[in-house]
C-alpha positions, -999 to 999 in steps of 0.1 A, spaced: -266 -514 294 -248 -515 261 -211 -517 264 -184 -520 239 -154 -535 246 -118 -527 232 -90 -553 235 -53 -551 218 -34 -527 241 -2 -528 255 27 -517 259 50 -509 229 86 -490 216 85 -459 195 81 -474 156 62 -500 166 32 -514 159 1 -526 175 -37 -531 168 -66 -525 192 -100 -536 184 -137 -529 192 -164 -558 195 -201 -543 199 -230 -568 209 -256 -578 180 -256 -555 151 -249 -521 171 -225 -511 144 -243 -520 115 -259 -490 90 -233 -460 115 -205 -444 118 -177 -459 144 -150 -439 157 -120 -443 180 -109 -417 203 -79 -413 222 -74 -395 260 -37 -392 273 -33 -381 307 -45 -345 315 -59 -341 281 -92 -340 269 -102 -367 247 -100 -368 213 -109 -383 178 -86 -406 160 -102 -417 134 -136 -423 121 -157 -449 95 -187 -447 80 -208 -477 72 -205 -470 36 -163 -472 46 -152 -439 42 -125 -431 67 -113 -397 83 -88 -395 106 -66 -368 130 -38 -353 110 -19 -363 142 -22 -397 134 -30 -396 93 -7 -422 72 4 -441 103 -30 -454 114 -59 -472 98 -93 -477 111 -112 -507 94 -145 -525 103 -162 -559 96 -201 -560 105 -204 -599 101 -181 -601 134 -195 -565 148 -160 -551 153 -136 -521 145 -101 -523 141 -73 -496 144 -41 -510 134 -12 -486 143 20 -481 130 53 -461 133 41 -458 171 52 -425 188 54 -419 226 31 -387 217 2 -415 210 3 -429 246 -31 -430 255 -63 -444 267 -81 -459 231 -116 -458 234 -140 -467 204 -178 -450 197 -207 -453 182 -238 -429 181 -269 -445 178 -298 -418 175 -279 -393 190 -273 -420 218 -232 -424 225 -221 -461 235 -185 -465 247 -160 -490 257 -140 -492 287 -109 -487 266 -73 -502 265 -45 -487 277 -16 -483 245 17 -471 260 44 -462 233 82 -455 252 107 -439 237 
């Protein structure tokens, strides 16, 4: 089965920064959109932020001028690289891509933020 895998979490203070990343096997990425999504405890998951495979980026108005989602096809990986941290962001990072109308997800990392 078709796994991503995130990497990059940790455990951070408020204003800090950290960067998670995605790896996808092959060329899974290549020619869709990629997204990261975000699921704190007792909360429904959510989207962070989104690329296209042209590079157009969207992103929660949670997290908008303090994250940036970027992507490299030659290595088959997404980044997220997160600044001014807040404990509010705390969360489970997961990345996605839908292939077809087929979701593949990661096992996500684990970004704590203390205050």
């Amino acid at each position: 089965q078709v796994q991503l895998v995130e990497s990059g979490g940790g455990l951070v203070q408020a204003g800090g920064s950290l960067r998670v990343s995605c790896a996808g096997p092959g060329s899974i990425f290549t020619g869709f959109t990629v997204a990261w999504y975000r699921q704190a405890p007792g909360k429904q998951r959510e989207l962070v932020a989104g690329i296209t495979s042209g590079g157009s980026t969207n992103y929660a108005d949670s997290v908008k001028g303090r994250f940036t989602i970027s992507r490299d096809n030659v290595k088959s990986a997404v980044y997220l690289q997160m600044n001014s941290l807040k404990p509010d962001d705390t969360a489970v990072y997961y990345c996605n891509v839908n292939r077809w109308g087929i979701n593949y997800w990661g096992q996500g990392t684990q970004v704590t933020v203390s205050s």
